[in-house]
SEKOLSE-870683 format. One record per residue (C-alpha): z, x, y; residue number from 1. Coordinates in steps of 0.001 Angstrom, whole numbers, m for minus. Layout:
ATOM;c3;c1;c2;i
ATOM;Z;X;Y;NUM
...
This chain:
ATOM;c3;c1;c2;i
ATOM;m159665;m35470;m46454;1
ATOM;m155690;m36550;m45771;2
ATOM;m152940;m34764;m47560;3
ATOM;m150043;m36486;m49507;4
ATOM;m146799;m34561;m49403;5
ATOM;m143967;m36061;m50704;6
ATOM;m140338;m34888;m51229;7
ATOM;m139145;m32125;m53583;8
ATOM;m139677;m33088;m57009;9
ATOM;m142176;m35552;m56590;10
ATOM;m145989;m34926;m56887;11
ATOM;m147969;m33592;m53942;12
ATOM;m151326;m34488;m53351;13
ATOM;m153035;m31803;m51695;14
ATOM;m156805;m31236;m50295;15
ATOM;m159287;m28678;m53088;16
ATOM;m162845;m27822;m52137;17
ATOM;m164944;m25428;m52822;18
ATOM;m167955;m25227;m50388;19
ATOM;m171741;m23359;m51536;20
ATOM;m171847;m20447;m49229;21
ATOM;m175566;m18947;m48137;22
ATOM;m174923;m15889;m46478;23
ATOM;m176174;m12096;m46906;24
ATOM;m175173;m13703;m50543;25
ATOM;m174604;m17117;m52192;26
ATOM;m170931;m16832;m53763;27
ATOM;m168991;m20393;m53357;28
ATOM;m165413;m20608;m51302;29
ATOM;m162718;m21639;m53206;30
ATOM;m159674;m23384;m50449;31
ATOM;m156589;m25110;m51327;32
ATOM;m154407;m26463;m49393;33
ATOM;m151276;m24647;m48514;34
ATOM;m148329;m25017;m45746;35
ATOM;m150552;m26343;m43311;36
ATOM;m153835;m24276;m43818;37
ATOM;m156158;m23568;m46413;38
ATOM;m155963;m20939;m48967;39
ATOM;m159100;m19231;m49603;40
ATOM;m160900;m16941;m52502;41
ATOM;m164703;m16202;m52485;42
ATOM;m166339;m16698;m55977;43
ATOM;m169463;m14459;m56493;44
ATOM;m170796;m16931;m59219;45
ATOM;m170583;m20739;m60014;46
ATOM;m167439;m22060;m60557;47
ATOM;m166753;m22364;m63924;48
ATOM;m166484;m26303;m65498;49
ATOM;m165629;m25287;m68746;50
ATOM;m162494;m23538;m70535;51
ATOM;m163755;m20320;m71725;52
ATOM;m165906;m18978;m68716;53
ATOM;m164082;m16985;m66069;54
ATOM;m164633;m15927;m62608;55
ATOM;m164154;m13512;m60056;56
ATOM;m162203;m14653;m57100;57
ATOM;m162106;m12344;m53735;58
ATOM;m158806;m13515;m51790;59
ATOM;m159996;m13919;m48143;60
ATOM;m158472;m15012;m44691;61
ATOM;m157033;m18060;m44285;62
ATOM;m158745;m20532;m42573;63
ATOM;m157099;m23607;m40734;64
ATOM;m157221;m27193;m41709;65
ATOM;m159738;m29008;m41486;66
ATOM;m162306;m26499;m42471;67
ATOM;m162721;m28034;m45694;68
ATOM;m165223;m30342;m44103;69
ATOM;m167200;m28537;m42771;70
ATOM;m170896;m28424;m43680;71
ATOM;m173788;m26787;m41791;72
ATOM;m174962;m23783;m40295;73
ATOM;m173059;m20887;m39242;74
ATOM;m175592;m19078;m36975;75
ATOM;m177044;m15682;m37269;76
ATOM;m174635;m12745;m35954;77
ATOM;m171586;m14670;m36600;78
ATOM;m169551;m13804;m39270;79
ATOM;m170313;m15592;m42502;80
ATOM;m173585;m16676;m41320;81
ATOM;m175409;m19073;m43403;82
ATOM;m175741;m22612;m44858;83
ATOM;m172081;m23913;m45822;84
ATOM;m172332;m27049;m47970;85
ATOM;m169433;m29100;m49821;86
ATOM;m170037;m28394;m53571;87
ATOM;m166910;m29628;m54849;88
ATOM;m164034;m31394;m53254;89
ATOM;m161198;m33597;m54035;90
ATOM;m157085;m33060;m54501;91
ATOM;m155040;m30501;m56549;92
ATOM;m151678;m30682;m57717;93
ATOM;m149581;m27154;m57739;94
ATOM;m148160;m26670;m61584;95
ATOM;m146907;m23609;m61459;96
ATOM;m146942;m20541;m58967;97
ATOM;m145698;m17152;m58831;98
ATOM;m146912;m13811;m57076;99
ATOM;m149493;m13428;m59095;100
ATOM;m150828;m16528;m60901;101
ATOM;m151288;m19908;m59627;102
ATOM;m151901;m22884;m62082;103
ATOM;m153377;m26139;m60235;104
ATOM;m154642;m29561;m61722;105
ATOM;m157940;m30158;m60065;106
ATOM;m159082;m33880;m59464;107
ATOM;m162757;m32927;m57524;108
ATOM;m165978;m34839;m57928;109
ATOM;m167368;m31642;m60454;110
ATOM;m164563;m29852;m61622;111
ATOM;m161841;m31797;m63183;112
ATOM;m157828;m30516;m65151;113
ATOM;m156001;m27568;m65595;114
ATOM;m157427;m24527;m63826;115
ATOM;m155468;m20657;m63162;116
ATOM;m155562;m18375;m60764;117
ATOM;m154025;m14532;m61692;118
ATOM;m154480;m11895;m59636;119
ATOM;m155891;m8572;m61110;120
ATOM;m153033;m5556;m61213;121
ATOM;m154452;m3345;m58534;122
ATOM;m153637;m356;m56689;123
ATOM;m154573;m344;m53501;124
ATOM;m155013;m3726;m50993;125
ATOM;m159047;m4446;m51459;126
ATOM;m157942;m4354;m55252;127
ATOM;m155135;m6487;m54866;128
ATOM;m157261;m9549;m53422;129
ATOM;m158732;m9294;m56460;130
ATOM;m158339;m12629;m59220;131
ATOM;m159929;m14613;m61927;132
ATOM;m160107;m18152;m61924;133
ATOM;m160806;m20464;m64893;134
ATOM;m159908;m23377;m66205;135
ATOM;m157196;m23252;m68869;136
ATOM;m158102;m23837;m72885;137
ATOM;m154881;m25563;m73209;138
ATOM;m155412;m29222;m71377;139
ATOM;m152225;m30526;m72476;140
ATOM;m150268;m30131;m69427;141
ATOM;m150783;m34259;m67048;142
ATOM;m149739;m34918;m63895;143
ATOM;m146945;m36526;m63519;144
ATOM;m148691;m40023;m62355;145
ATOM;m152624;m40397;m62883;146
ATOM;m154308;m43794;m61605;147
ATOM;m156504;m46226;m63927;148
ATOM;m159952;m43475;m63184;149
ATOM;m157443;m40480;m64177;150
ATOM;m157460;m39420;m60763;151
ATOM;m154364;m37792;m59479;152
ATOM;m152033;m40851;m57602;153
ATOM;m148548;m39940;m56064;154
């Protein structure tokens, strides 16, 4: 999966996925593509497709580039062991960010528009990690430049 970046101002093209984790339990791994690694939240149920239905999303490490295609076993003892498999991927483009809320236009093979990100007030660290995700009521919002399959094109 290559990345588009482009200069400030114009759109940016940047590698989504969110992988089907097996492990002591199934949750799904939310990564997007940030400075040079991936972002990552884990997602205790299925990602939600339609506007309405929200989601937790756990904040975890980072994990380098690259990762997003990976698919297999992670063997017993390891951490995270357990059947990774790509249930979504595809490109997001970054509408708006702050702090605490993160609003990204998803172009993946399952989930497709305007999706959010806002981190839960919390008071101590484990609690700050904490976020919803969805995907936004109001579909308005377009990238700046889609191609003839309304895929995002830069």
């Amino acid at each position: 999966m290559a990345s588009y970046k482009y200069e400030s101002g114009q759109c940016q093209k940047l590698a989504y996925v969110i992988q089907k984790h097996t492990a002591s339990h199934l949750h799904y791994d939310l990564r997007l593509e940030s400075d040079g690694i991936l972002k990552s939240w884990a997602v205790p149920k299925e990602p939600p497709a339609a506007a309405g239905q929200k989601r937790l999303a756990i904040q975890v490490e980072d994990h380098p580039l690259g990762y997003e295609k990976f698919e297999g076993l992670i063997p017993e003892g390891q951490y995270g062991a357990g059947r990774v498999e790509i249930w979504d991927q595809g490109y997001y483009q970054l509408q708006n960010k702050t702090d605490n809320k993160l609003e990204i236009l998803l172009s993946g093979e399952k989930l497709k528009g305007l999706y959010s990100l806002i981190r839960l007030k919390g008071k101590n660290r484990e609690e700050k990690n904490m976020w919803l995700f969805f995907k936004n009521q109001d579909q308005k919002k377009q990238p700046k430049i889609r191609n003839k399959t309304g895929e995002l094109s830069c």
